[in-house]
N, C-alpha and C positions, 0 to 999 in steps of 0.2 A: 504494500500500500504506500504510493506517495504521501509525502509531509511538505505541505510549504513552510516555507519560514515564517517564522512570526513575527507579527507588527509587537515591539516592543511598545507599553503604554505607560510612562512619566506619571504615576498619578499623585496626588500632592495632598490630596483634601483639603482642597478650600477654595476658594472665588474660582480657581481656572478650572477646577475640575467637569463643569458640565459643556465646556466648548473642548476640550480633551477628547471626551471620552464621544461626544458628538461625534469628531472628528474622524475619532479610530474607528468610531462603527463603520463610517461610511466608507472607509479605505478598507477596512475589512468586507465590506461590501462589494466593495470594487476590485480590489487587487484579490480575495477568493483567499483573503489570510485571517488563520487565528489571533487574535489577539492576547498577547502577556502583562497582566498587569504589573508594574513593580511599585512598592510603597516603601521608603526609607523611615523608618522609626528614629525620632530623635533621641539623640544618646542624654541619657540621664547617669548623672558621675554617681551616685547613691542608689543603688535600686537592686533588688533580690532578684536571683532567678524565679521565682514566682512571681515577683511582682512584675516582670519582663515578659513571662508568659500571658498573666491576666492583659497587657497592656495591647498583646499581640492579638488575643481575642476580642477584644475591641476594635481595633480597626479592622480585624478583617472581615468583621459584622458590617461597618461601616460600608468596608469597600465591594460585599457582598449586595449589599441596598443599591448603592448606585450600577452595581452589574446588572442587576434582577433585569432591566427592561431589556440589555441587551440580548440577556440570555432570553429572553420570552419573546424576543424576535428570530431567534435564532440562531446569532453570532455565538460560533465558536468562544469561548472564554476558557483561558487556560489557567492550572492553577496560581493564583497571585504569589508572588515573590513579596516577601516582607519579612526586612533583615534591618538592623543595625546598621548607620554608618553614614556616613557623607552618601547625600543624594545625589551624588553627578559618577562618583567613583561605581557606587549600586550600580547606577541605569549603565555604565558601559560597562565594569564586569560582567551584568546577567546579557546585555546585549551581543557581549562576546561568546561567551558560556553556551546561549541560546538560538547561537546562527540567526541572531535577527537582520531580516532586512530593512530597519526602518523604523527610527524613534519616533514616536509622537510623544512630545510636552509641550507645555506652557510655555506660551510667547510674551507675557504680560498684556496686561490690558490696557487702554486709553492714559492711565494717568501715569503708567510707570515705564510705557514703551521707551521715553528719551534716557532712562537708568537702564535700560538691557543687556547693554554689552559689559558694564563695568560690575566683573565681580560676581555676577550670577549664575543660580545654576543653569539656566539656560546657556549662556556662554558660556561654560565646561565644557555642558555635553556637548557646543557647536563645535568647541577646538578640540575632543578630544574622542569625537566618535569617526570609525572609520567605514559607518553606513550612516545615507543619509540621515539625516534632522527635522522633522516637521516640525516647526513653530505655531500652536494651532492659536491663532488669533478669530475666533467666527470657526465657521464651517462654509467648506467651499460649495456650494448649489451646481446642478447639473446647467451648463449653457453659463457660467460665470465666464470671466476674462480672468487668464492666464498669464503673467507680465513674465519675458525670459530675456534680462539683458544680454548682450555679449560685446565680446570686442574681439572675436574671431579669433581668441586662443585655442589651444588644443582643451584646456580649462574650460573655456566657456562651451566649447562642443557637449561637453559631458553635461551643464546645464542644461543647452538645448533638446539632448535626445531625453532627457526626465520632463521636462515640459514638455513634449511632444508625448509621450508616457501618458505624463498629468492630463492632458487633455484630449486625450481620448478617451482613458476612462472618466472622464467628468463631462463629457461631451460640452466643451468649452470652445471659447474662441482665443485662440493663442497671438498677444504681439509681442513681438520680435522686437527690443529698443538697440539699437545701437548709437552712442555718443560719441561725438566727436568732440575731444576737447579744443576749449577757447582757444583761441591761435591771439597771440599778442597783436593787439594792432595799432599801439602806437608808431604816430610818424608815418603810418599808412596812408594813403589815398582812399578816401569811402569807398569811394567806385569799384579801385581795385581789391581792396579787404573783400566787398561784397561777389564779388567775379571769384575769387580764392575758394568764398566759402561754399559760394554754387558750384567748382569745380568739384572742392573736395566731398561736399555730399551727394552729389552724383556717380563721384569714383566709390565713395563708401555702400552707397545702396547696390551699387551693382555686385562688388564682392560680397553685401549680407545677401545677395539672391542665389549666388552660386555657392553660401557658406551655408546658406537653409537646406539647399536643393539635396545637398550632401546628405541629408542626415533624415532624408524621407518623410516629407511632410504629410504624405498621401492622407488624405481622411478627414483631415483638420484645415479650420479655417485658421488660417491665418496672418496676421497683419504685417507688413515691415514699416518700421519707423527707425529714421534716421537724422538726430537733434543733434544742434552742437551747444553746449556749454560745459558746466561742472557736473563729471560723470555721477557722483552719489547726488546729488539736487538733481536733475532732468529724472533722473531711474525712480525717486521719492517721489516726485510731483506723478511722474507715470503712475506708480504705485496706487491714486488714489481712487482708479479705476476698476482697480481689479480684486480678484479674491483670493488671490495666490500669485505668489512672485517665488519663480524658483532661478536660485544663483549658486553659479560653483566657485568655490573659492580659489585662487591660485594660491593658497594655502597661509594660514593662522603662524605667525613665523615666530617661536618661540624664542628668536634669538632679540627681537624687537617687541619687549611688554607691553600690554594694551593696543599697539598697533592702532589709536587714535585715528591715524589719517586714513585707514584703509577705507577705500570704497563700499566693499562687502559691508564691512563693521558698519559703517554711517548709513548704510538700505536699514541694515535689521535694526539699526534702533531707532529710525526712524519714519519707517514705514509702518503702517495701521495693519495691512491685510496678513494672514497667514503666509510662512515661508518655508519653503524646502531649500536646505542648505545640504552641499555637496562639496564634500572637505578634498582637499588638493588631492591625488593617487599619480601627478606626475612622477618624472622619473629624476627631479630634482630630491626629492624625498630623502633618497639614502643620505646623499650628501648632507643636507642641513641635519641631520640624526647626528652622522658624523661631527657633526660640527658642535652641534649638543653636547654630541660624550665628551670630545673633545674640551670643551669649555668648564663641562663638570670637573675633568682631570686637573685641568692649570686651577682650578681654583681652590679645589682640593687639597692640591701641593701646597698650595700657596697659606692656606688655611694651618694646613700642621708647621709651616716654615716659620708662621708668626708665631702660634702659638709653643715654637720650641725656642723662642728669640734671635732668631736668623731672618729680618727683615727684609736685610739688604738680597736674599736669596729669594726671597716673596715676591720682592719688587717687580722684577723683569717678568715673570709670570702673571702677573694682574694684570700688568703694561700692557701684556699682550691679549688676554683676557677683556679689556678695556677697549679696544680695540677693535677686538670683534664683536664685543654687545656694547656699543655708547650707551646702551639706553637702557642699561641695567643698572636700577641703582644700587643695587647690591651689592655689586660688585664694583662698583665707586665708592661707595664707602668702606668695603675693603681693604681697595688701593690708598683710597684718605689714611687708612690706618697704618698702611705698609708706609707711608711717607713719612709721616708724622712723626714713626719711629727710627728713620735715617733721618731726622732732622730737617724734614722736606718742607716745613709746617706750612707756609702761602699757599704751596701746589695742595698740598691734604685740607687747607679751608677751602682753596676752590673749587677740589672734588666732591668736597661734603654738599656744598653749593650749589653743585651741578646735580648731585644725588636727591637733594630734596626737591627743587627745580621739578624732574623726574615723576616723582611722588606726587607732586602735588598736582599733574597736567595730565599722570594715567590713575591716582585715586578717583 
């Protein structure tokens, strides 16, 4: 007997739970998958194994009432996971464990969408799951609008053929946004800026027509649109049409915190509609991993070199550590410390400086 994979289900109990679980029935409905619920019980520092049990019995009464309709619809429902522990670490273990293809959580609602990216468990599981992401903001309706930026990456392809996915099973109408970024036009001639930008969005539509055709649009309506200004504002403003916006990331770069400027990052917190997010699977991948351990190592050294009082041996190690994450402030004020103790003390307050800087523009 075949098994599809299962729609992995974020469940939280509380405000997002009924646009969730909406959500997943209808993917489950759609895509012909069980759904797994998972529940992270919050850790309590004081507490008996019995009283961990009774607590366990409770919510899964709880999460038993909100299944009841789906089950008496007839949605597969598998048994709930409900464990101890960081709610982002949970949903991608059992999502690993469980061959899911595909989380659904909580996107935030209206008044907390512009706090989503910073810190949340929604942005965990964006950065750290390695099957798609549903953001379930609403529930997407049969015949809704589909929004799939691109900018003709091999990245963006991956987005495109899930939106093409997404809309067909939602029997939708899919646009296609491609941005052209603002081209500088001071010192320009009107005339000629204006001549530049009708060239280049007529060069751009034609490659999104040959970039679409690629990836078999057969069956689906849908739109090309082709704007120029700032690519996360035009793709937000698009955004406010539709009922799902699915984007692939060129990937969440853990060598750069918070990743502020990113495109990606500035859709999902600031866009309303539900989102399928699709985490980098380039073949740059290994490399930045590498680069990861790699950094973990120098810093590591670097760590025991201070703390056995051999600074001046720390030093060169952070240097270079610094280097390749500016934008860790952790590891500036590491280096602040390795200074400080070779008598560096200017250069160690202006790394402190730079550190909190940091802090204070990705808190």
């Amino acid at each position: 007997m075949s098994f599809t994979r299962p729609i992995l289900v974020a469940l939280p109990l509380d405000h997002e739970t009924g646009d969730i679980l909406a959500t997943a029935r209808e993917l489950s409905r759609r895509l012909a998958a069980p759904l797994l619920p998972v529940h992270a019980l919050g850790w309590r520092p004081i507490e008996t194994d019995a009283g961990r049990i009774e607590r366990t019995g409770a919510v899964r009464d709880q999460l038993e009432a909100h299944l009841a309709p789906l089950l008496d619809e007839g949605v597969l429902v598998l048994e709930p996971v409900i464990e101890r522990g960081p709610p982002d670490e949970l949903v991608l273990d059992v999502a690993g464990s469980h061959n899911a293809q595909l989380i659904v959580t909580g996107g935030g609602g209206p008044p907390t969408v512009r706090r989503w990216v910073i810190g949340s468990v929604a942005e965990r599981i964006v950065r750290g799951a390695h099957v798609p992401v549903w953001l379930a903001r609403g529930v997407v309706p049969s015949g809704a609008v589909v929004l799939c930026p691109v900018d003709m990456s091999p990245q963006s392809r991956v987005g495109l053929v899930a939106a093409l996915r997404m809309a067909r099973h939602f029997d939708a109408k899919l646009v296609v946004l491609c941005v052209l970024p603002e081209s500088d036009g001071f010192f320009v001639d009107e005339d000629v800026l204006l001549s530049r930008l009708e060239h280049d969005e007529a060069k751009a539509r034609a490659e999104l027509e040959r970039f679409v055709a690629a990836s078999d649009p057969s069956g689906v309506d849908v739109e090309l649109r082709v704007t120029i200004g700032k690519p996360a504002d035009r793709i937000v403003e698009a955004s406010d049409e539709a009922r799902l916006i699915v984007v692939a990331s060129r990937g969440f770069d853990l060598l750069k915190p918070g990743a502020i400027g990113s495109v990606i990052e500035r859709v999902l917190r600031n866009s309303r509609c539900s989102a399928l997010t699709l985490r980098d699977l380039d073949e740059g991948r290994e490399r930045r991993e590498r680069s990861l351990a790699r950094l973990a190592e120098l810093t590591g050294k670097a760590r025991e070199h201070l703390d056995a009082g051999a600074a001046e041996r720390a030093l060169p190690l952070l240097q270079m550590a610094a280097s390749r994450a500016p934008a860790n402030a952790a590891i500036q004020e590491l280096l602040a410390e390795a200074l400080e103790a070779v008598g560096r003390t200017e250069e160690a307050d202006g790394r402190r400086k730079l550190a909190a800087m940091i802090r204070e523009n990705f808190a």
